[in-house]
LOFI-160305 format. One record per residue (C-alpha): residue number from 1; residue in one letter; chain; x, y, z. Coordinates in steps of 0.05 Angstrom, whole numbers. Last residue first. Example, Ala and Ser with C-alpha at 12.3 -4.5 7.8 and 13.67 -1.06 7.14 Angstrom:
# residues 2
    k  r  c       X       Y       Z
    2  s  A     273     -21     143
    1  a  A     246     -90     156
***
This chain:
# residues 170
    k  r  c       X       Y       Z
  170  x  A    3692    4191    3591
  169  x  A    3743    4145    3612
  168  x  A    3750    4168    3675
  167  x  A    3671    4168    3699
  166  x  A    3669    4096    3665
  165  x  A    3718    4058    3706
  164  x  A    3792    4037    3686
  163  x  A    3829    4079    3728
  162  x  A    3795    4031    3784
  161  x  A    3776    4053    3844
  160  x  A    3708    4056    3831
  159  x  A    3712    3977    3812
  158  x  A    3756    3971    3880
  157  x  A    3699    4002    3926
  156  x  A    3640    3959    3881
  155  x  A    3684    3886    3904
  154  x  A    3688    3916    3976
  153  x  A    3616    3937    3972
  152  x  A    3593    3869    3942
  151  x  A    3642    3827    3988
  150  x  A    3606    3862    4053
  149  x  A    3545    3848    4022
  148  x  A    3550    3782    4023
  147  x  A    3581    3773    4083
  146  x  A    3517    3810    4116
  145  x  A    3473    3775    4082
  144  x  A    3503    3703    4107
  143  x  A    3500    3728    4176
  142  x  A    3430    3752    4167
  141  x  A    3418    3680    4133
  140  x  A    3441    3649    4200
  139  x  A    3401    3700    4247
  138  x  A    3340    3679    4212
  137  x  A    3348    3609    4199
  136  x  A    3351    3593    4281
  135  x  A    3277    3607    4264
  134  x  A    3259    3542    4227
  133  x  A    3310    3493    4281
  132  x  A    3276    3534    4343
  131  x  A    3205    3513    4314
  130  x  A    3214    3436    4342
  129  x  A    3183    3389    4294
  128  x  A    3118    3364    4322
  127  x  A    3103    3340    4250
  126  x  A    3034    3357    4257
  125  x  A    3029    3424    4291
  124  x  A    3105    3448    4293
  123  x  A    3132    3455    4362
  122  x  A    3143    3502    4410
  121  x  A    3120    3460    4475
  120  x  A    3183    3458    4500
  119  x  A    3196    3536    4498
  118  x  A    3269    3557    4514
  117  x  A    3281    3542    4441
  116  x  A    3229    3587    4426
  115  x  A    3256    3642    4457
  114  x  A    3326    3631    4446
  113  x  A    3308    3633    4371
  112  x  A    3269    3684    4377
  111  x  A    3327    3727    4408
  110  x  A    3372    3712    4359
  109  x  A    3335    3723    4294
  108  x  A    3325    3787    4323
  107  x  A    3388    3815    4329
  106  x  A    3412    3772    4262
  105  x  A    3347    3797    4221
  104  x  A    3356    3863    4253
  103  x  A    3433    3867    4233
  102  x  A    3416    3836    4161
  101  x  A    3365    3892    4142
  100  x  A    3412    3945    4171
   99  x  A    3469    3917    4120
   98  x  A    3410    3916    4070
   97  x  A    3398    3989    4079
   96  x  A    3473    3999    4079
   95  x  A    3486    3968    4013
   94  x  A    3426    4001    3977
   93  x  A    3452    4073    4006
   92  x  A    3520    4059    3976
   91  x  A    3488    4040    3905
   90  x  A    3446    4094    3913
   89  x  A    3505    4140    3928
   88  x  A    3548    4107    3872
   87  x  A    3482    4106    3819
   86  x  A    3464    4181    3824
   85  x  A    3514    4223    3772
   84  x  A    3477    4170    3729
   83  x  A    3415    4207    3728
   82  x  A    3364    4175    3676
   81  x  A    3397    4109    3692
   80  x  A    3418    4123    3766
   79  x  A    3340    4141    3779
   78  x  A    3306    4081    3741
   77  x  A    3350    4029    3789
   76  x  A    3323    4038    3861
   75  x  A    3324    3963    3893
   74  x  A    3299    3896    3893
   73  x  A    3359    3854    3905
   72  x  A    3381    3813    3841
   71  x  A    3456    3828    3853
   70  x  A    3463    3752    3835
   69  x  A    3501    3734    3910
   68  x  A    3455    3794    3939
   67  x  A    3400    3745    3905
   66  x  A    3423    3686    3936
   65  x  A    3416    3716    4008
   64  x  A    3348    3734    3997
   63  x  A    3338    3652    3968
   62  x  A    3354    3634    4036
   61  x  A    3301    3673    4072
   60  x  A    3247    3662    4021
   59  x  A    3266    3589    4009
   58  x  A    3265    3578    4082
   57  x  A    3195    3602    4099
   56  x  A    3163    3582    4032
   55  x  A    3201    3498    4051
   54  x  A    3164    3500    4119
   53  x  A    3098    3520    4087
   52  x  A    3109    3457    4038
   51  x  A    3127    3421    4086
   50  x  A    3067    3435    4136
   49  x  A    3021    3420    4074
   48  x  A    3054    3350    4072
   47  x  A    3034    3339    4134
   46  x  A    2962    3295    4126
   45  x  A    2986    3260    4074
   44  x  A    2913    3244    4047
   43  x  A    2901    3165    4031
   42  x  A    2832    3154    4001
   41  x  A    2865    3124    3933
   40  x  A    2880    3155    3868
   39  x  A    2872    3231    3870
   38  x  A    2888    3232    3945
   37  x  A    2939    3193    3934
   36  x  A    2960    3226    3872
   35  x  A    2962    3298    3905
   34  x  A    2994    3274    3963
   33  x  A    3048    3252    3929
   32  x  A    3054    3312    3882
   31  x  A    3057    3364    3956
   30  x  A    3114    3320    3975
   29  x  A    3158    3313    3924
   28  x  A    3151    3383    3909
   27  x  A    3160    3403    3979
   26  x  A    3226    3362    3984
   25  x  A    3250    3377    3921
   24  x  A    3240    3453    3938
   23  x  A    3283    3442    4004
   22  x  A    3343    3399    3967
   21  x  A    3343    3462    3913
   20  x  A    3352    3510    3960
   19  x  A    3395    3477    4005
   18  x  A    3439    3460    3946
   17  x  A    3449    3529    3918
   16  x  A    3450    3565    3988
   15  x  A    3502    3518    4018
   14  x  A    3547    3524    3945
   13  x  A    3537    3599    3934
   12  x  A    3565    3611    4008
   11  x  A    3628    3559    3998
   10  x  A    3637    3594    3928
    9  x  A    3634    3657    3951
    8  x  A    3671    3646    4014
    7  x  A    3731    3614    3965
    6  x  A    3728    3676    3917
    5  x  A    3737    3724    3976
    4  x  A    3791    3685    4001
    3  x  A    3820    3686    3929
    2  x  A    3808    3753    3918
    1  x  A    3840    3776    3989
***
């Protein structure tokens, strides 16, 4: 089970990685070209603010998913220090609340996407880029969440298991 979990990891860490750093490129690139034509000639990419919006949507969505991956999820850490009788149930609570999190953004995610993709005029203003592709994100980074998470709490379940953890060896 390590290794397959190992494998999914690395698969996951590779899409989100690349995709991540392909979108920002593309915004950067983007937003600086305009910026020097505009600068230096009377030439205005007219779009490239569309990209750059595009790119916030799915960095924010993808780069949630890399954060589970880093444990970097905003969540309640003052309590277990100053308490640590309190860090497995928050830690527990944390896991569920994002498992909810990624079941809404799947649920959901899915319906707007059929909505929109059932709408031919759903398109993006200047690029006329059909919206279906931006919100069939959602219900794939939900997916991705929810894997993640589902190796975190397996990965936390063996580390409490363990006759190695803290509580026994105290």
């Amino acid at each position: 089970m390590k290794r397959a979990f190992r494998f999914l990891d690395r698969l996951l860490g590779h899409v989100e990685d690349w995709s991540l750093f392909t979108a920002v490129m593309m915004a950067l690139f983007a937003a600086m070209t305009n910026i020097i034509l505009r600068k230096t000639t009377d030439i205005s990419l007219y779009w490239s603010d569309e990209v750059v919006r595009k790119v916030i949507f799915f960095t924010t969505f993808m780069g949630a998913s890399a954060a589970i991956r880093r444990r970097a999820l905003i969540r309640i850490d003052a309590v277990p220090q100053l308490l640590p009788i309190f860090h497995k149930p928050l830690t527990v609570l944390s896991h569920v609340a994002v498992l909810v999190f990624a079941g809404i953004m799947i649920w959901l995610g899915l319906g707007m996407t059929i909505l929109v993709y059932d709408d031919p005029f759903a398109r993006t203003s200047t690029l006329q880029i059909p919206e279906w592709y931006f919100y069939s994100l959602l219900p794939l980074v939900g997916f991705m969440m929810f894997i993640r998470t589902c190796m975190q709490i397996v990965e936390d379940w063996q580390d409490w298991r363990s006759p190695t953890s803290d509580e026994e060896g105290a």
